[in-house]
C-alpha positions in Angstrom: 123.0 -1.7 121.9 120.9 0.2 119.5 117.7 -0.9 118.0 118.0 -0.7 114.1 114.4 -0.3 113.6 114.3 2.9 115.4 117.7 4.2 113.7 117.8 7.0 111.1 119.2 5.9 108.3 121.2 7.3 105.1 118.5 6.5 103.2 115.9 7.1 105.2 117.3 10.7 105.0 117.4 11.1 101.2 113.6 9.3 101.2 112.4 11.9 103.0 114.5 14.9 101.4 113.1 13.5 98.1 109.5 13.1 99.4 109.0 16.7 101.2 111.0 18.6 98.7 108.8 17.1 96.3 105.2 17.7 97.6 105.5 21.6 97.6 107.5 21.9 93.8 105.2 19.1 92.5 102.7 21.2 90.6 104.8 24.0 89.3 107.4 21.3 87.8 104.6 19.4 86.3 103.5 22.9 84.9 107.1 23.8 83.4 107.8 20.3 81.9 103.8 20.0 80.4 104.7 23.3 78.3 108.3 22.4 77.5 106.7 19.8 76.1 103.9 21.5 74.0 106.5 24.3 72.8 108.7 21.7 71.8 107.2 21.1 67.9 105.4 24.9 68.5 107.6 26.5 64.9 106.8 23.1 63.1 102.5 23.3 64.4 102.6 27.2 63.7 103.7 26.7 60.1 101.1 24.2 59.2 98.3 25.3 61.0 98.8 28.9 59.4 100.6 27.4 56.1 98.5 30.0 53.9 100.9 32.6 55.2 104.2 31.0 55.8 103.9 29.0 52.2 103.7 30.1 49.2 103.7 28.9 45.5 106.3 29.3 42.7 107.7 28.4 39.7 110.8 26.0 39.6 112.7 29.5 37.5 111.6 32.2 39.3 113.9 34.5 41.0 113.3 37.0 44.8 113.3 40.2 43.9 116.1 42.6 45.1 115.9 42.7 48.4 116.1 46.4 48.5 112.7 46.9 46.6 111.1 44.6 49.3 112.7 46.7 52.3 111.2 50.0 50.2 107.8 48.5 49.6 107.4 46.9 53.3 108.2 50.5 54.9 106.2 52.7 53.1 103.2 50.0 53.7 104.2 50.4 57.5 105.0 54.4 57.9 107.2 55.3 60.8 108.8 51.6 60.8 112.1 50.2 60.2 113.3 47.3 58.7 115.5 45.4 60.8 115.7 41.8 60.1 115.5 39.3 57.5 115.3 35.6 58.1 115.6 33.5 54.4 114.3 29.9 54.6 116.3 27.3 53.0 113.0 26.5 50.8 112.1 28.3 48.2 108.3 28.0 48.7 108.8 29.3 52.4 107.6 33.0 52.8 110.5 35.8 53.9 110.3 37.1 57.2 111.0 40.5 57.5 111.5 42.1 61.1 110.1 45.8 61.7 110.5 48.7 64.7 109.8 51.9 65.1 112.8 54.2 64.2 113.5 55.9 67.3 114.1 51.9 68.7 115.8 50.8 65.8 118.1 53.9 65.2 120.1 53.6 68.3 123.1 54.0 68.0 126.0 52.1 70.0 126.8 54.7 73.5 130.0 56.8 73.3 133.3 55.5 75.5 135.3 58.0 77.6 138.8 57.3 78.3 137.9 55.4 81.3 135.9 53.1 79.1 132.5 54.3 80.8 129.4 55.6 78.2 130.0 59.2 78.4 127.1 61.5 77.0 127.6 63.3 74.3 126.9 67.1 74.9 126.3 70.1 71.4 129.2 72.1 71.3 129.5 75.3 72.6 127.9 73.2 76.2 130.0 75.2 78.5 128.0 74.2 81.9 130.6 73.3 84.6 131.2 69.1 85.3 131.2 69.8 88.7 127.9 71.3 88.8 124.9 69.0 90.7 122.2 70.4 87.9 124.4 69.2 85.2 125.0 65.9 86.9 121.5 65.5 87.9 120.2 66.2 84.3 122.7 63.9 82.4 121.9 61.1 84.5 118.5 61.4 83.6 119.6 61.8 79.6 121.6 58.6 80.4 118.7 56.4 81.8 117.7 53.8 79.4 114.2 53.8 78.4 112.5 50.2 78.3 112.8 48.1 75.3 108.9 47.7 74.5 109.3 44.0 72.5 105.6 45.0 71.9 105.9 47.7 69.1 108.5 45.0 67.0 106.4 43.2 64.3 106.9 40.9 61.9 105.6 40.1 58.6 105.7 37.3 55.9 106.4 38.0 52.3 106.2 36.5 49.2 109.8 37.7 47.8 108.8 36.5 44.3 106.3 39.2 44.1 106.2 41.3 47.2 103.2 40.5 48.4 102.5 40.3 52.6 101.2 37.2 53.2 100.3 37.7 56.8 101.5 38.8 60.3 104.2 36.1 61.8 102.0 37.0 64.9 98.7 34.2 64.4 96.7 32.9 66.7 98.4 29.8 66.7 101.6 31.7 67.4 99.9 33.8 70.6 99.3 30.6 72.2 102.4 29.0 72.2 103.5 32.5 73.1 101.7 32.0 76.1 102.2 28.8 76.5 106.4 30.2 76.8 105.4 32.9 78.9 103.7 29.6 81.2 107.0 28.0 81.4 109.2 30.7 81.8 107.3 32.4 84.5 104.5 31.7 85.0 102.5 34.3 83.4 103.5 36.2 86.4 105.9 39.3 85.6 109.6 38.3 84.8 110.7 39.7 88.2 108.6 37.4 90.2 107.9 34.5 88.3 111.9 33.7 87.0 112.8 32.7 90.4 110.0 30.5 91.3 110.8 28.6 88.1 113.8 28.6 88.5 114.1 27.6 92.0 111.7 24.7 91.7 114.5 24.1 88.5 117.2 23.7 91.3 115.0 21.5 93.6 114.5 19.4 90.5 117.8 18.7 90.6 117.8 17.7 93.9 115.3 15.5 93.3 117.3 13.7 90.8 120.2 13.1 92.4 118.2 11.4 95.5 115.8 9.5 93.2 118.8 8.2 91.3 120.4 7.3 94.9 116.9 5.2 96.0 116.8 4.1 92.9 120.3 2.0 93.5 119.9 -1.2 95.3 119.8 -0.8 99.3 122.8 -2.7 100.5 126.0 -2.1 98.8 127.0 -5.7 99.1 124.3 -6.9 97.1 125.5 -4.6 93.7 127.9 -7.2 92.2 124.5 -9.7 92.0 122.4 -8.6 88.7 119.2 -9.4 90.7 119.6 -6.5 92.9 119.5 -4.5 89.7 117.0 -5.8 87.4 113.9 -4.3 89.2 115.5 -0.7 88.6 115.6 -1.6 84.9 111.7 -2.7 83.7 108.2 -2.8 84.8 106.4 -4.7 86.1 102.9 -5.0 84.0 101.7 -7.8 85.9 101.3 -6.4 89.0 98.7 -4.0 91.0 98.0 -0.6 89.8 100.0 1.0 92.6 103.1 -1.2 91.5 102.7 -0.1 88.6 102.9 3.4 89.1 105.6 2.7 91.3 107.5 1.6 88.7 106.3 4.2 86.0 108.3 6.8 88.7 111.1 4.3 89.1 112.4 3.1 86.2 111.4 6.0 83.8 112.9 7.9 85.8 116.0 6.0 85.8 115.7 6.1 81.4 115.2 9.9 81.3 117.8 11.3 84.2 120.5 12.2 81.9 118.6 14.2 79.1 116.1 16.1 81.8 119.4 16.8 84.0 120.5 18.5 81.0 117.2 20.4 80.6 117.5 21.8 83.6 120.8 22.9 84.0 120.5 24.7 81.0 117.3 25.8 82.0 119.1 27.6 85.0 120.7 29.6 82.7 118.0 31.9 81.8 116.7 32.2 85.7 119.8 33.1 87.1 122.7 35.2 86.4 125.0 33.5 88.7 124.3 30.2 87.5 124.8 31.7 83.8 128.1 33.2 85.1 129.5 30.2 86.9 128.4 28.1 83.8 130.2 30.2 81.6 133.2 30.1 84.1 133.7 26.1 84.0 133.0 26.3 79.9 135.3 29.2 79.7 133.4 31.1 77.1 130.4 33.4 78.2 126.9 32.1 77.7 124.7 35.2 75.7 127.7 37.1 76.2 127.1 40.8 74.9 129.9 41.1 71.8 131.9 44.7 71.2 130.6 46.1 68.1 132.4 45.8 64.7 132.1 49.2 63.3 132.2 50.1 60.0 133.9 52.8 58.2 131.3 55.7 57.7 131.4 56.9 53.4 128.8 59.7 52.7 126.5 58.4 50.0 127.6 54.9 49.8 125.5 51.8 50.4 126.4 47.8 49.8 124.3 46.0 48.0 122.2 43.5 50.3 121.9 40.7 47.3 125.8 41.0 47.4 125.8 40.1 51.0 123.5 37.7 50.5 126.0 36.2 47.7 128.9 36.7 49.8 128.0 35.4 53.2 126.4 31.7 50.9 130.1 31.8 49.1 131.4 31.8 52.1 129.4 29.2 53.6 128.6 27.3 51.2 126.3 24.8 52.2 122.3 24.7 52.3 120.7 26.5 55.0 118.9 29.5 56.5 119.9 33.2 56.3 119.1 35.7 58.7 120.2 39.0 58.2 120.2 41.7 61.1 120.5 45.0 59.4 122.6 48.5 60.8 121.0 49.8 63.1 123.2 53.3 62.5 125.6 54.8 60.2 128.4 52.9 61.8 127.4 49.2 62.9 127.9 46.6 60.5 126.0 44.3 58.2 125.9 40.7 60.2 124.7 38.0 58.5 124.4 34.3 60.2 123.4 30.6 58.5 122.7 27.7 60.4 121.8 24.5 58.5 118.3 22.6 58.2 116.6 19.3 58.3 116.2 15.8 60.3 119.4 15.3 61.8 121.7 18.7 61.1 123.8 20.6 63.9 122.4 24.2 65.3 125.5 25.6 65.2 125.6 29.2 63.5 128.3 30.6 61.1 128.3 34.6 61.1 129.8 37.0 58.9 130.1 40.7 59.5 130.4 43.0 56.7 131.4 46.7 56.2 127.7 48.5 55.5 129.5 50.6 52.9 132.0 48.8 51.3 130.8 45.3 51.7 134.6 45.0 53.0 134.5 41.2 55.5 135.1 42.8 59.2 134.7 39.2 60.7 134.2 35.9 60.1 132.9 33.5 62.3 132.8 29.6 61.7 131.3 27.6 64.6 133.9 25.0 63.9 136.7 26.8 64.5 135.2 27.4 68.6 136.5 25.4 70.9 134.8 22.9 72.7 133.4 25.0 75.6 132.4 27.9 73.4 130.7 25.5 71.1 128.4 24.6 74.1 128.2 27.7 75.2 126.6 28.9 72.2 124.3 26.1 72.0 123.0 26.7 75.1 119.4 27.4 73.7 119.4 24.7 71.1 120.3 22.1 73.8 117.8 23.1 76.3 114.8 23.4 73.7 116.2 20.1 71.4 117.3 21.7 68.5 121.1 20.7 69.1 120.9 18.1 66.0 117.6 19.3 64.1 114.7 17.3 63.9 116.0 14.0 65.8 116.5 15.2 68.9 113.4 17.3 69.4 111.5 14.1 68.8 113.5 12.4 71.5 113.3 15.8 73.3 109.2 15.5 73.4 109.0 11.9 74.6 111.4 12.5 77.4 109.2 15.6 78.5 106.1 13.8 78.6 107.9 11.7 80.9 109.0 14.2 83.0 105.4 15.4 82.6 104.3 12.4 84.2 107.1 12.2 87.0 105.3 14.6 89.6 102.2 12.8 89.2 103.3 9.1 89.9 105.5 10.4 92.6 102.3 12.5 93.9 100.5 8.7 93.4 103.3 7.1 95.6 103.2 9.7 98.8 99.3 10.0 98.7 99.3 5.8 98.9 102.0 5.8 101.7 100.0 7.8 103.7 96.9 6.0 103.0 97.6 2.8 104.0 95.4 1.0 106.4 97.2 0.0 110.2 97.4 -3.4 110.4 94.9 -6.0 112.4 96.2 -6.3 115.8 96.8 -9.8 116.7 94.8 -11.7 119.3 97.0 -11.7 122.5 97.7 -15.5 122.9 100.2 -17.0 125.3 103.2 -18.7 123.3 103.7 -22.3 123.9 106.5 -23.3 125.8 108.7 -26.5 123.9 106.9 -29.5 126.2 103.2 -28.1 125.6 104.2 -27.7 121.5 105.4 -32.3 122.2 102.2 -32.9 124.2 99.7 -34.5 121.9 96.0 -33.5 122.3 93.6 -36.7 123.6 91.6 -38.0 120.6 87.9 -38.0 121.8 86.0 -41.1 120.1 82.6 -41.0 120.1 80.6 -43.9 121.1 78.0 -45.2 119.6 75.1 -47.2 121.2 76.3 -51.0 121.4 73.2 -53.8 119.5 72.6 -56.5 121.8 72.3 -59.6 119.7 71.4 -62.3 122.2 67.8 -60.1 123.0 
C-alpha cells in the first residue's frame, strides 16, 4: 500500500506550477500592472497639471472660427507640415487639437491594385523596359519597399478655436512621462521587437497563474464544498491574525475579488503582443480586431472642396447626441472625409459612430453606427477601451485603478508567501523516549513520605 504522505498530488502539482512559474514572471508583472495602473487616469492628470494649455476661457456666445482659417493659419506657422487631424472636445472651454505631418508622410496616397489584387507600381508612360527583365524587377522592388513610419516627426498642437491662438504643444512634460511610463508597460523600454514578447509572455503565464490560484484557492477535498465553512476562509481576511496570515490572505482572497476583471486585462492585453492571439480572438468574435478597412474613395472634381463646418454639421445631425468629434482629414485627392463621435462623461459607452463623406461633394459614402454591430464586432472594437477601462467612461476606470493596484500588490504578497515557506525553521527533534506499554501506563508510582523526627514526650 502506498504511503499518502509521500504521494504527488493534484494539488500538489498546480502548487508548484503556480509557485515556480511565478518566481521568474514576478517582477516584470508587477512592473506591467504598477504602470497600467499609473496610465490609467494619465489624459485626466495631463489636462490638469498642464490646464493653461488644454483650457481655455470664453464667452457663453462666442462662436469657433471656420475651421478652414485655423487649418490655414496652423500651416503657415508650421511650413512644410500638414494638417491631418482634428479632435473637438465636447466642452467648449477645452482647446482643439489639431494633428500635423510632414507632407511627403501625410500625402500618401492609397497603393494601386493589379488585376490579381496585388499593389502594382505605377510606371510614367512611355516606360517601355521589359517585365521580365531582373534590373527592372530588382529596381521596382526597391521603389515598392515601404519606408518607416517615423511617429516622431507627427506633432500636435492645442488651439484656442475662438481666436486662433496655439496654446501649447499636446506634447508636455507631464505627457512624456506617462509616454514613458506606456512605453514601460508595453515593452519595457526595450525596442518593440524584443520587449512585446517578454510582456506578453509573462501576460500568458499570468494567466496561468490565475487559473491555478483560483483552483488552490477552492477548498481541498471536494466533499467538503456543500459545507459553507470550507468556503468562508476564501471569502475575508483575517485582521486578527499574524502578519504572515495576513498577507496570506491579502494574496488569497483579493485575488479571488479581482480574477474576473484582471483575466480580462490580460486577454485583451494579448492582443497587442501577439498576432496569433489577435487573429484567433478575432476568429471566436467573428469580427477582426484593428482590422485594416478598404478605402472609401471619393469621386475626384477639379477645383471643388466641401466645406469642413458642413461636415462638422452633418456628421452632429447625424449623430445627434453630445460628444467628441475627431476628424481625420484626406490624405490625397481621392480618400474620403471620415469623421467619428464617441460620447463623454461618468458613466457613457466608448463605442464610436463614424461617417464617411465624399471630400468634394460632401455626398455620405458610409455610415457607421456602433449599434447596429453585432455583438462580437461590438467587442471587437472595444478592444482598447476594455483593456485600458474606458468601456463605460469614467466608472469603470475608477474600478479599473483599484483592481490594478491589486494586481500591483499580487506578485509581492505571493513573493512574501514563497520567501516564508522557505524560511521556516525545522522543527525541535523530540527526545528519544521509550513508549509505555498499557500495564506500566496502570502502575501507579510509590508516594515517598517524608519523615519527620518523632518528640519524645515521656523525656
Amino acid at each position: 500500500m502506498a504511503n499518502k504522505k509521500n504521494s504527488y498530488t493534484f494539488r500538489k502539482f498546480i502548487n508548484d506550477a503556480h509557485l515556480w512559474l511565478g518566481i521568474p514572471s514576478g517582477i516584470i508583472l508587477f512592473v506591467i500592472c504598477l504602470t497600467g495602473t499609473m496610465y490609467t487616469f494619465s489624459r485626466e492628470i495631463t489636462e490638469w497639471v498642464d490646464r493653461d494649455k488644454f483650457v481655455i476661457s470664453v464667452d457663453a456666445d462666442a462662436k469657433p472660427l471656420p475651421l478652414k482659417n485655423l487649418i490655414t493659419s496652423l500651416e503657415k506657422q508650421h511650413r512644410g507640415l500638414k494638417v491631418t487631424g482634428i479632435s473637438i472636445p465636447e466642452e467648449q472651454d477645452k482647446a482643439w487639437m489639431f494633428t500635423l505631418m510632414p507632407k511627403d508622410m501625410a500625402g500618401k496616397g492609397e497603393k494601386v491594385k493589379d488585376d490579381k489584387g496585388k499593389d502594382a507600381a505605377k510606371r510614367p508612360q512611355g516606360d517601355k523596359r521589359k517585365e521580365g527583365s531582373k534590373n527592372v524587377k530588382e529596381k521596382d522592388s526597391k521603389e515598392a519597399k515601404p519606408k518607416k513610419f517615423d511617429r516622431s516627426k507627427i506633432k500636435n498642437y492645442l488651439v484656442n478655436p475662438y481666436t486662433g491662438a496655439v496654446t501649447g504643444d499636446a506634447k508636455t512634460p507631464s505627457s512624456k512621462f506617462f509616454q514613458t511610463i506606456m512605453g514601460l508597460h508595453r515593452w519595457l523600454l526595450l525596442d518593440t521587437e524584443t520587449g512585446r514578447p517578454i510582456t506578453g509572455i509573462s501576460t500568458l503565464i499570468f494567466i496561468v497563474l490565475e487559473i491555478t490560484g483560483l483552483i488552490l484557492w477552492l477548498p481541498g477535498k471536494i466533499k467538503s464544498w456543500s459545507k459553507w465553512n470550507a468556503w468562508k476562509q476564501g471569502f475575508k481576511l483575517k485582521l486578527s491574525g499574524g502578519w504572515k496570515r495576513i498577507n496570506y490572505d491579502l494574496h488569497n482572497t483579493l485575488g479571488f475579488y479581482t480574477l474576473l476583471l484582471v483575466t480580462i486585462m490580460a486577454i485583451t492585453g494579448l492582443c497587442f503582443s501577439f498576432e496569433w492571439f489577435r487573429e484567433g480572438v478575432g476568429t471566436v468574435l467573428g469580427s477582426k480586431v484593428f482590422p485594416k478597412e478598404e478605402p472609401v474613395l471619393s469621386t475626384f472634381v477639379a477645383g471643388a472642396k466641401f466645406d469642413l463646418d458642413s461636415a462638422i454639421n452633418k456628421a452632429n445631425s447625424t449623430f445627434s447626441y453630445a460628444g467628441n468629434l475627431r476628424i481625420n482629414l484626406p490624405r490625397d485627392s481621392t480618400a474620403s472625409l471620415n469623421l467619428s463621435k464617441t460620447t463623454n462623461g461618468f458613466f457613457t459607452s466608448a463605442g464610436s459612430d463614424r461617417i464617411l463623406m465624399d471630400q468634394y461633394s460632401g455626398a455620405v459614402l458610409k455610415t457607421d453606427r456602433f449599434s447596429d454591430k453585432k455583438l462580437g464586432a461590438q467587442i471587437a472594437a472595444l478592444i482598447y477601451p476594455i483593456h485600458v477601462g474606458e468601456i463605460f467612461g469614467t466608472s469603470t476606470k475608477i474600478i479599473y485603478f483599484i483592481i490594478c493596484l491589486i494586481a500591483t500588490s499580487l506578485p509581492v504578497t505571493g513573493t512574501m508567501i514563497w520567501i516564508n515557506k522557505f524560511n521556516k525553521k525545522p522543527a525541535k527533534e523530540k527526545l528519544k523516549t521509550p513508549k509505555k506499554t498499557a500495564s506500566e501506563k496502570n502502575v501507579q508510582r510509590p508516594v515517598i513520605m517524608k519523615q519527620t523526627p518523632s518528640i519524645n514526650t515521656n523525656a
